[in-house]
C-alpha positions as CSV (number, residue, x, y, z in Angstrom):
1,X,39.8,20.4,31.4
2,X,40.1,16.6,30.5
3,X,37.2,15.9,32.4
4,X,35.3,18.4,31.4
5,X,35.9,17.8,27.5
6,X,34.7,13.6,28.7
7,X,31.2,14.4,29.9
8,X,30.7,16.8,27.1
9,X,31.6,13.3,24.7
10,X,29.5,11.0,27.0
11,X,26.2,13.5,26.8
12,X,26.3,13.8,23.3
13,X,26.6,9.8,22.7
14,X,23.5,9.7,25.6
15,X,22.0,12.3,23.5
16,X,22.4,10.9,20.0
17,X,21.0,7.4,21.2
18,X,18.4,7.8,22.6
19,X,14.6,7.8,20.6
20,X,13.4,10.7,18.9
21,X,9.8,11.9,20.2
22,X,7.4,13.4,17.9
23,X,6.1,16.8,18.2
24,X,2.3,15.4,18.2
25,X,3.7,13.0,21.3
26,X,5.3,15.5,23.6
27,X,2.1,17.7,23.1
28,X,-0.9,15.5,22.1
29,X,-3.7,18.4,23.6
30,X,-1.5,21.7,21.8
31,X,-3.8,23.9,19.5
32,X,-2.5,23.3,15.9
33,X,0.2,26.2,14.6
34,X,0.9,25.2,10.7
35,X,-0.3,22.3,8.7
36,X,-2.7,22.4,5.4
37,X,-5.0,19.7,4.2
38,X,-4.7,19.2,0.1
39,X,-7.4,19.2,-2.5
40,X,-8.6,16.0,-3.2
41,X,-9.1,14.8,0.3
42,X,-12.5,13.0,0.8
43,X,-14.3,12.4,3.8
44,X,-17.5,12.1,5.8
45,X,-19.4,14.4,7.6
46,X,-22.7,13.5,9.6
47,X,-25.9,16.1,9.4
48,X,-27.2,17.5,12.6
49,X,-30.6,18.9,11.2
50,X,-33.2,17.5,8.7
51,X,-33.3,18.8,5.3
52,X,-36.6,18.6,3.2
53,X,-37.2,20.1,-0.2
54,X,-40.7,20.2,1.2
55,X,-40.1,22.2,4.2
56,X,-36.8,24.0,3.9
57,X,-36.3,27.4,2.0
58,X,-33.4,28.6,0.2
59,X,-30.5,30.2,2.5
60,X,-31.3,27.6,5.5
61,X,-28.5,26.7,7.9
62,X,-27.7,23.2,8.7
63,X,-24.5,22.4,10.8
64,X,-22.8,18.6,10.3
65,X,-20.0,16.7,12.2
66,X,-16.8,14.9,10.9
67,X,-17.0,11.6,11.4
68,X,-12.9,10.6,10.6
69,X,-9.6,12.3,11.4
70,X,-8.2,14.6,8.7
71,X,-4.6,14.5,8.0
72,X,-2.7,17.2,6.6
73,X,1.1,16.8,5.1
74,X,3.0,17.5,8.6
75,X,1.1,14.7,10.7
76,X,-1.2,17.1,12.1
77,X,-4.8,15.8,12.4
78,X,-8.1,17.4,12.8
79,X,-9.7,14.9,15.1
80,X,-13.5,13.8,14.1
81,X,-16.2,15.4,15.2
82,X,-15.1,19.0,13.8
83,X,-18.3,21.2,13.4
84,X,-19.6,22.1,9.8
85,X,-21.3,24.7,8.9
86,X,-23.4,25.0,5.7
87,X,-26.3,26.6,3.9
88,X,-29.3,26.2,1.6
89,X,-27.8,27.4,-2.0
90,X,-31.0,26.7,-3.8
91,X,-33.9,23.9,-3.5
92,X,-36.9,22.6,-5.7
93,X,-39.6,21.0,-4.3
94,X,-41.5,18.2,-6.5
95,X,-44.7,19.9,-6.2
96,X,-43.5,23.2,-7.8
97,X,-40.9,21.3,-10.3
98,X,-41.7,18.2,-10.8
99,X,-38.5,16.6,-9.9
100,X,-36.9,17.7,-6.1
101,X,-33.7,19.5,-6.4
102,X,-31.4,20.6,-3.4
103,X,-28.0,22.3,-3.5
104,X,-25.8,22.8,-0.7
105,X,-22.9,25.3,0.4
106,X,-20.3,24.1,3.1
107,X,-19.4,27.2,4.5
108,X,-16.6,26.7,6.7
109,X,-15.1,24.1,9.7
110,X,-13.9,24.5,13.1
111,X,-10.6,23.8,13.7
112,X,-8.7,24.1,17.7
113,X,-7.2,27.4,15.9
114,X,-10.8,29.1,15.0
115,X,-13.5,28.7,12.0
116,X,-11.7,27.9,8.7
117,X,-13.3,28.8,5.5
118,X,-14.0,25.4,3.8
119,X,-14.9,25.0,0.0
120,X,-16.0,21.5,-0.3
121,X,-18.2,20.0,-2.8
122,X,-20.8,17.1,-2.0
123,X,-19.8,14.0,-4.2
124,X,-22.1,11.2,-2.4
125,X,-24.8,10.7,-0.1
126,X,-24.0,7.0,1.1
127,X,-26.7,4.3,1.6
128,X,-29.6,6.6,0.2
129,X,-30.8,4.9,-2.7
130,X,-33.7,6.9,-3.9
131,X,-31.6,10.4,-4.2
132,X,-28.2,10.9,-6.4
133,X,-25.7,13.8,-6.9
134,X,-25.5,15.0,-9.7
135,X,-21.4,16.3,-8.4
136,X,-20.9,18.2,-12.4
137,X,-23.7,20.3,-11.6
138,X,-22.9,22.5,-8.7
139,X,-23.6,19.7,-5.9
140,X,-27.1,19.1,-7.0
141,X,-29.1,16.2,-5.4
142,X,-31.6,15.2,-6.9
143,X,-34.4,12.6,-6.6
144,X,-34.2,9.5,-8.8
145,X,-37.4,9.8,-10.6
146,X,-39.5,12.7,-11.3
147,X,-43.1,12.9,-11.2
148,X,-44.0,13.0,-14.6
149,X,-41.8,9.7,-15.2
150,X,-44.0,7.9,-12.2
151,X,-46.7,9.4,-13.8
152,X,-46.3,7.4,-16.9
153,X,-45.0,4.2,-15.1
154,X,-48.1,3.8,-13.2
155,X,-50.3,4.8,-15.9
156,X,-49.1,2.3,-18.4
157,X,-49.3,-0.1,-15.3
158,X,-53.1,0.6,-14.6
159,X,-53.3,0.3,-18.7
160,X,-52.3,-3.2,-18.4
161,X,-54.4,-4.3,-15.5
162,X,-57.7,-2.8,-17.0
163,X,-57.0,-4.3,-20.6
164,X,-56.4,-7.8,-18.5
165,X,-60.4,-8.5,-18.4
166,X,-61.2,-7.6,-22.2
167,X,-58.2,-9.8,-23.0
168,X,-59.1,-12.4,-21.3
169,X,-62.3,-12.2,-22.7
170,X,-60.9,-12.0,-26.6
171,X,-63.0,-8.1,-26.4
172,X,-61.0,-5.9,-28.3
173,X,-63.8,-3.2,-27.0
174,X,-63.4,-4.3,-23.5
175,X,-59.9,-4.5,-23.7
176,X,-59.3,-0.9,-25.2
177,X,-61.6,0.6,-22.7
178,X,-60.4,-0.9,-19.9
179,X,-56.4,-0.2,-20.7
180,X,-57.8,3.3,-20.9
181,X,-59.9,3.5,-17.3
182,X,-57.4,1.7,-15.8
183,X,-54.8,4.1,-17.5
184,X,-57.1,7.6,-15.8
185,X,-57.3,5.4,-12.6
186,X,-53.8,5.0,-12.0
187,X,-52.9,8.6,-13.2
188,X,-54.8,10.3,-10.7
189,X,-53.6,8.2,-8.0
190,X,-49.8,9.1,-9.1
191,X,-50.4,12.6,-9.6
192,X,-49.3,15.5,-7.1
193,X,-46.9,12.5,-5.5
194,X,-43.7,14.0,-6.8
195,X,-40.8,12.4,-4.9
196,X,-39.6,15.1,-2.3
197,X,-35.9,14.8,-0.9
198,X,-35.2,14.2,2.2
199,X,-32.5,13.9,4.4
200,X,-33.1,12.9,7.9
201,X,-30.6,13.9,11.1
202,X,-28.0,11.8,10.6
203,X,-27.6,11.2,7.1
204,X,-23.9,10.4,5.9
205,X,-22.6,12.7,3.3
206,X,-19.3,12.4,1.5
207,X,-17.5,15.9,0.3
208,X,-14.7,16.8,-1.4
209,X,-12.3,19.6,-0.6
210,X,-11.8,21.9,-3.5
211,X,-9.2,23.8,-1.8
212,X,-6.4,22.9,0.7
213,X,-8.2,23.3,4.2
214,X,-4.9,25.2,6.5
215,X,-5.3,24.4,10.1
216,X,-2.6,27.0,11.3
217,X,-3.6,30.3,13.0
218,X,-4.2,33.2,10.6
């Protein structure tokens, strides 16, 4: 009995020295079973499929990738590469509008455990200088200029170059039908070039989850 009460005293010292092993260690391949991913959490997906305000139609599919892990508050981690799949909410082309508008719907991710509804919103489209988002107005992206402001731009450019000669000259004449030649000139050569969006295979774009993402089984 002595003996017996000993190496019940010696396997609970063994026992209570020795490391503790995460779960995520002892089963780094296991499908995920709880674990929730809060609001607020930014990241980057990757698109898979061109998107063109000229081209597209509203309703469209895309798909996009992750392209870093995603934690949620137990350690659990939705590796990258998770598919994303999304939709066409509405889209403006510059020739109809004036200005190219596109809004996108992230419908939902896949997890190990299944497709999970995901309500993200798209904040940023990184390195693309010649779109923005406007994030306060329902994910819209936008191009940077419409074409009625390049419109004006290059006609009060082509104003200036035709005026040069008459001014040059000291010709009020000259210079006042010049500015306005050079003004039609460089309007016709603007108009119908409305800025279309595009955003090739590929293209980085940073969301924002608007609710917690749960990576558990239903």
């Amino acid at each position: 009995m002595k003996c017996t009460a000993t190496l019940l005293c010696l396997a609970a010292l063994l026992a209570a020295t020795l490391p503790s092993v995460p779960v995520s260690a002892q089963q780094p391949d296991s499908p995920f079973t709880s674990g929730q991913i809060a609001p607020g959490t930014r990241f980057l997906v990757r698109l898979q499929d061109r998107l063109c305000t000229k081209d597209n139609k509203t309703g469209q599919s895309f798909t996009a990738r992750t392209l870093e892990p995603l934690a949620a508050a137990d350690g659990t981690i939705l590796r990258p590469g998770a598919e994303v799949r999304g939709h066409i909410d509405k889209i403006s082309s510059a020739a109809k509008a004036g200005r190219a508008r596109l809004w996108l719907t992230f419908d939902d991710i896949r997890t190990p455990t299944g497709w999970k509804p995901l309500v993200a919103d798209l904040i940023d489209v990184p390195g693309v200088h010649s779109i923005r988002v406007a994030y306060e107005h329902e994910n819209e992206i936008e191009a940077s200029s419409s074409k009625r402001e390049r419109d004006f731009q290059a006609a009060a450019a082509g104003a200036l170059v035709g005026a040069a000669a008459g001014i040059t000259a000291h010709d009020k004449r000259d210079a006042v039908l010049g500015a306005a030649a050079g003004a039609a000139t460089a309007f016709m050569a603007a108009s119908g070039l409305g800025q279309e969006i595009t955003l090739d295979k590929d293209t980085k774009l940073e969301l924002i989850l608007g609710r917690a993402l749960y990576l558990g089984g239903s």
